[in-house]
C-alpha positions as CSV (number, residue, x, y, z in Angstrom):
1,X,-1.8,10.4,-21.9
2,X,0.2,13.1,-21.1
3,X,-1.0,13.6,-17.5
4,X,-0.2,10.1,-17.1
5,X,3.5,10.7,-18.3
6,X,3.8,13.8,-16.2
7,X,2.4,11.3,-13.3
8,X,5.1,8.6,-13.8
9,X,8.0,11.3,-14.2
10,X,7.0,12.4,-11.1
11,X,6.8,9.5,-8.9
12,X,9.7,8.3,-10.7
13,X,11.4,11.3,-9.2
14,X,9.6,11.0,-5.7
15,X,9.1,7.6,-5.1
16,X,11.7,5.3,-6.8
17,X,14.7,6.9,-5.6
18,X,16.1,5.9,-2.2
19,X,15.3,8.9,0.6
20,X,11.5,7.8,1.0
21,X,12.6,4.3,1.5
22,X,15.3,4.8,3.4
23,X,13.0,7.0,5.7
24,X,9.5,5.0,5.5
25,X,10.3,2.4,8.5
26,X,11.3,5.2,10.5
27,X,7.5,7.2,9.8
28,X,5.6,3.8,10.3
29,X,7.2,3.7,13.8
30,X,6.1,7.2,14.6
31,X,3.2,6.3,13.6
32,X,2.7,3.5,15.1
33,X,3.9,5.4,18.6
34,X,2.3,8.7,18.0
35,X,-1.4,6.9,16.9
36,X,-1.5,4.8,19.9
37,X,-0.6,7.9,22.2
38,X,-3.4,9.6,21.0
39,X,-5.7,6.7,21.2
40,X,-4.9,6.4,24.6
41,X,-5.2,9.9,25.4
42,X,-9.1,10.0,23.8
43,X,-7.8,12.7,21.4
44,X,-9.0,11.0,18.5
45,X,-12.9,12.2,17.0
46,X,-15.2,9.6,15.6
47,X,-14.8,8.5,12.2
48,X,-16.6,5.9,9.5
49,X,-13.0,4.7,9.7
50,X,-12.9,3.4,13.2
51,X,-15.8,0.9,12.0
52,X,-14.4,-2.3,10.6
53,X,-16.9,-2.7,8.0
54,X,-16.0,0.6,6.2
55,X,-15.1,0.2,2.6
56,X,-11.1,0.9,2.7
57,X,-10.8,-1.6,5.1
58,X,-13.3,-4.6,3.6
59,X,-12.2,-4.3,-0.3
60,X,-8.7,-3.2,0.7
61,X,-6.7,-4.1,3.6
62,X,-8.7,-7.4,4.3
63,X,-7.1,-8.6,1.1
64,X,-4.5,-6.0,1.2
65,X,-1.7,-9.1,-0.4
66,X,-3.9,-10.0,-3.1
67,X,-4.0,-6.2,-4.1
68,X,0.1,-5.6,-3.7
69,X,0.5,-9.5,-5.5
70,X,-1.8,-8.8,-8.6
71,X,0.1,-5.8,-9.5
72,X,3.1,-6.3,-8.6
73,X,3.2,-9.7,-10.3
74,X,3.0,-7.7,-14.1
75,X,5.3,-5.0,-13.1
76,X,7.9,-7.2,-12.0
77,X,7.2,-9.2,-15.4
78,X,7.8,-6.4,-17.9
79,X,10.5,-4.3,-15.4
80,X,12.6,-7.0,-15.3
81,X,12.3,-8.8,-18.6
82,X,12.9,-5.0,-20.7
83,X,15.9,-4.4,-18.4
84,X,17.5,-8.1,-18.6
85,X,17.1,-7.4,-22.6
86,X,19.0,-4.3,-22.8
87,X,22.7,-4.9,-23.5
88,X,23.7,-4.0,-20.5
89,X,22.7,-7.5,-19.6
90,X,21.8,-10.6,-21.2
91,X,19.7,-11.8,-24.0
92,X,15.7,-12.7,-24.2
93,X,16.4,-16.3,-22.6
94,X,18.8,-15.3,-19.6
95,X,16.2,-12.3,-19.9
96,X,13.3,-14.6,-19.1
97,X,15.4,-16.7,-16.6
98,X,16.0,-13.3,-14.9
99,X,12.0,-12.8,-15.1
100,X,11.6,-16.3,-13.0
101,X,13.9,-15.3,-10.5
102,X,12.9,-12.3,-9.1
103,X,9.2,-13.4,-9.6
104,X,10.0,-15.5,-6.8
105,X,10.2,-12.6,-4.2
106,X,6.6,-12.8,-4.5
107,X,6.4,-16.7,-3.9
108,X,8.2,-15.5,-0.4
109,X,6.2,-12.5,0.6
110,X,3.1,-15.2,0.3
111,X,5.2,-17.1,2.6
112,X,6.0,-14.7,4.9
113,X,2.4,-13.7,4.8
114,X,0.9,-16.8,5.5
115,X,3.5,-17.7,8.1
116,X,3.0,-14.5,10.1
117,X,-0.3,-14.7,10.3
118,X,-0.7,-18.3,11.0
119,X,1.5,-17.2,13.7
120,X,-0.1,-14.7,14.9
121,X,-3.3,-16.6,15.0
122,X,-1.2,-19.4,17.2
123,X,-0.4,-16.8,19.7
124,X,-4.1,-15.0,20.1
125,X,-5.0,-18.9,20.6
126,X,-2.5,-19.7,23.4
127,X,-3.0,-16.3,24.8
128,X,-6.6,-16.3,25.2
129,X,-9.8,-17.2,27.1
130,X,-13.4,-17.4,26.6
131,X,-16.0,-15.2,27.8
132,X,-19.5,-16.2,27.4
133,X,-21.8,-13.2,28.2
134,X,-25.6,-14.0,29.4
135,X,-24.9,-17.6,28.6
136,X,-26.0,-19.7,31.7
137,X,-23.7,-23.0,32.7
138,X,-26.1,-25.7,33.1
139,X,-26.7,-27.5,36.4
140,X,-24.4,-30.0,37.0
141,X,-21.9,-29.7,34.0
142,X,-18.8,-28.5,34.3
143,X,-17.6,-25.3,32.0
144,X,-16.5,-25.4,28.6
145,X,-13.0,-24.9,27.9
146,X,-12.0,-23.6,24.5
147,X,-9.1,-23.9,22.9
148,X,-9.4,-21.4,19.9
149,X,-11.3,-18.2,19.4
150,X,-12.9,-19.6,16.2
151,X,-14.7,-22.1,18.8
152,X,-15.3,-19.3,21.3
153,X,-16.9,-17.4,18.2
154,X,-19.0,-20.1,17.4
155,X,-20.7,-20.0,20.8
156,X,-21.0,-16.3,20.9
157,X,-18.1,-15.8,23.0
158,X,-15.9,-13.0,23.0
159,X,-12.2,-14.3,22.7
160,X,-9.6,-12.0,24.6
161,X,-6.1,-12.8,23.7
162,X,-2.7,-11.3,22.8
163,X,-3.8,-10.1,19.4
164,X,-0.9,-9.0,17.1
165,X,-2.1,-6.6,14.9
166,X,-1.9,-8.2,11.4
167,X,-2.6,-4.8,10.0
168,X,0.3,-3.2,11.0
169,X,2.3,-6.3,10.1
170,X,1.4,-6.5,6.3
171,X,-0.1,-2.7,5.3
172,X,4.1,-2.0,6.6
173,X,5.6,-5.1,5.0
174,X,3.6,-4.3,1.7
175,X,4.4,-0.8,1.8
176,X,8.0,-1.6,1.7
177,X,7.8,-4.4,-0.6
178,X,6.4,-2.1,-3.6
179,X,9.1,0.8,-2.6
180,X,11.8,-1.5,-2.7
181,X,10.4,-3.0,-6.3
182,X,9.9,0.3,-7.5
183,X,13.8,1.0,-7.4
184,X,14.2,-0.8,-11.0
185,X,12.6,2.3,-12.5
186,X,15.8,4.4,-11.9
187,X,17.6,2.4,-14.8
188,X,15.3,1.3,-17.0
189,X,14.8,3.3,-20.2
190,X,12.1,3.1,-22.5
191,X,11.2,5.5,-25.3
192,X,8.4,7.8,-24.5
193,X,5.9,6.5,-27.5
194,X,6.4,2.5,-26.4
195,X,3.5,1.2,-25.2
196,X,4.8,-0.2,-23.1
197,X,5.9,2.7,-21.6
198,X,2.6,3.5,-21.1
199,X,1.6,0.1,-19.6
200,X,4.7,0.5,-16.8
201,X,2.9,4.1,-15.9
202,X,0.1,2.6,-16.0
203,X,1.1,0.2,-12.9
204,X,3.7,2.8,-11.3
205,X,0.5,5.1,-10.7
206,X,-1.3,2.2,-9.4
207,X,1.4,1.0,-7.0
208,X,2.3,4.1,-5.3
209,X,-2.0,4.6,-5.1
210,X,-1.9,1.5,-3.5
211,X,1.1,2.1,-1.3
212,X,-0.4,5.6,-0.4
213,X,-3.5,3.8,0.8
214,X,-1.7,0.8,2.6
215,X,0.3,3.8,4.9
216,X,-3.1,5.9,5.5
217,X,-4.9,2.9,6.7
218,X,-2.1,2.0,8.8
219,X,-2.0,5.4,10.2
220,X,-6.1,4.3,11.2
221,X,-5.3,0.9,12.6
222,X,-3.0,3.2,14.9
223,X,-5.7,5.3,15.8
224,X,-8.3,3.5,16.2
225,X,-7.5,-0.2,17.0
226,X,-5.2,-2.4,19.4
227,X,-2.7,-2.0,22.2
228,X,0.0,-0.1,21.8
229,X,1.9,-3.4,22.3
230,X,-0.2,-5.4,19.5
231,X,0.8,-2.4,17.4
232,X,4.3,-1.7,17.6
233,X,4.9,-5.6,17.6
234,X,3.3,-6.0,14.4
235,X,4.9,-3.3,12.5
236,X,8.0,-4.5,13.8
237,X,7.6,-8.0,12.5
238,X,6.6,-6.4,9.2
239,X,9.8,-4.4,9.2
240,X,12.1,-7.1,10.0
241,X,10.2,-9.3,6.8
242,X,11.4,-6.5,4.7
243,X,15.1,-6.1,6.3
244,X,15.1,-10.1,6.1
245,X,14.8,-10.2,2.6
246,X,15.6,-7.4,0.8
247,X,18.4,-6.4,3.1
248,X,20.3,-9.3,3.7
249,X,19.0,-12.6,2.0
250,X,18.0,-10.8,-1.5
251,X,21.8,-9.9,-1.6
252,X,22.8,-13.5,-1.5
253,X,23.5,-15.6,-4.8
254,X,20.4,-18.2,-4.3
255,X,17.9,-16.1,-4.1
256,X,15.6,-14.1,-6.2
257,X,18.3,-11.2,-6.1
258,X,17.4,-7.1,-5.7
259,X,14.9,-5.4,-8.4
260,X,18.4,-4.2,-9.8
261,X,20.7,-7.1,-11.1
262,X,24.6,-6.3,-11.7
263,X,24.8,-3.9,-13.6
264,X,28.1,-2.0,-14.2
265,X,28.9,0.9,-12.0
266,X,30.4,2.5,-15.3
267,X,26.7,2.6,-16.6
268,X,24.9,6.0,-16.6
269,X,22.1,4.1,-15.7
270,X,23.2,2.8,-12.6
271,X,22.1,4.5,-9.5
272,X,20.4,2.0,-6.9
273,X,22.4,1.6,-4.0
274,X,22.8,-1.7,-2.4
């Protein structure tokens, strides 16, 4: 239990505060441009990681918003509600009010999620033709023309469109997402035998895990896979999801507001910057 508190302290300190997160877009760009030069250049060895199938990529990123939803759906809960009770705020109700509020950032990331890659989907479709390999025509019929990759697929066709990478687009957007919800840590105060306490350290070790994963596989999606184009599109579009919200619409009155609420500036315990 102690190696856990000594774990939360420390991320607190390293992870919740504002440098990292002011810096993060700026290393995912780098990566994005120094991965793909490398690529390009065959400077990169042979890895388990360059195969799709390898475990970090099948039971993480290809359901790499499920992961960031499940937990940051509790940690928003308690966060929020044991910060909305304090009296620097409101009362349980306006507490659980508060709660429903900012749970709805996560009703928009699955919006921007789906949306994105719906779109990026649309694009590899409009983009693309169908290659059938050692697949004769027969006489007298004229060739098959697809019109999606999933139909291509289905003859055992190989599908060669504009592919945005959706990688880049959500292991980025993700990343920033938990950074930015991790900023209500820097005023909440909870006595150190609470369990709950423990249950927030619990989830702050499991996010920054997670976020620590999302930015390593990103880094292999930029060695290993995609243009250089696909790439640095994607991350941008997962970049201007976060700027979007938490930048500019989260600061607006209908909407489900920053991780911190207004709190007075007199408060010791204020120190997010909008």
């Amino acid at each position: 239990m102690e190696r856990l508190e000594r774990s939360g302290r420390w991320l607190r300190a390293a992870l919740a505060r504002g440098p990292l997160r002011r810096r993060l877009p700026a290393l995912l760009l780098a990566i994005a441009v120094l991965g793909s030069a490398l690529k390009d250049s065959d400077l990169v060895p042979d890895t388990p990681l360059q195969n799709k199938r390898n475990p970090l990529n099948v039971y993480f990123v290809k359901v790499a918003w499920a992961w960031t939803l499940w937990l940051l759906l509790p940690f928003i809960t308690l966060t929020t509600y044991e910060l909305g009770r304090s009296k620097l705020l409101y009362g349980r109700t306006r507490s659980a009010l508060l709660v429903l509020r900012r749970l709805g950032a996560l009703l928009v990331g699955t919006a921007v999620w789906y949306l994105c890659t719906e779109l990026f989907i649309y694009i590899e479709n409009l983009t693309g033709e169908c290659s059938l390999q050692g697949k004769p025509s027969q006489p007298g019929q004229p060739p098959r023309l697809y019109g999606s990759k999933r139909e291509c697929q289905r003859d055992s066709g190989v599908w060669s469109g504009f592919d945005i990478s959706g990688h880049c687009f959500l292991l980025s957007y993700c990343a920033m997402m938990i950074l930015e919800e991790l900023a209500v840590l820097e005023a909440l105060a909870i006595e150190h035998s609470s369990k709950l306490r423990v249950v927030i350290n619990v989830l702050l070790v499991s996010l920054c895990s997670l976020t620590m994963i999302w930015v390593f596989m990103f880094l292999c999606t930029a060695l290993y896979f995609h243009d250089f184009s696909q790439k640095l599109l994607g991350v941008l579009i997962g970049l201007a999801a976060w700027y979007g919200t938490y930048r500019f619409w989260y600061l607006k009155p209908f909407s489900p507001g920053l991780p911190l609420p207004n709190i007075p500036l007199s408060s010791k315990k204020y120190s997010y910057s909008r």
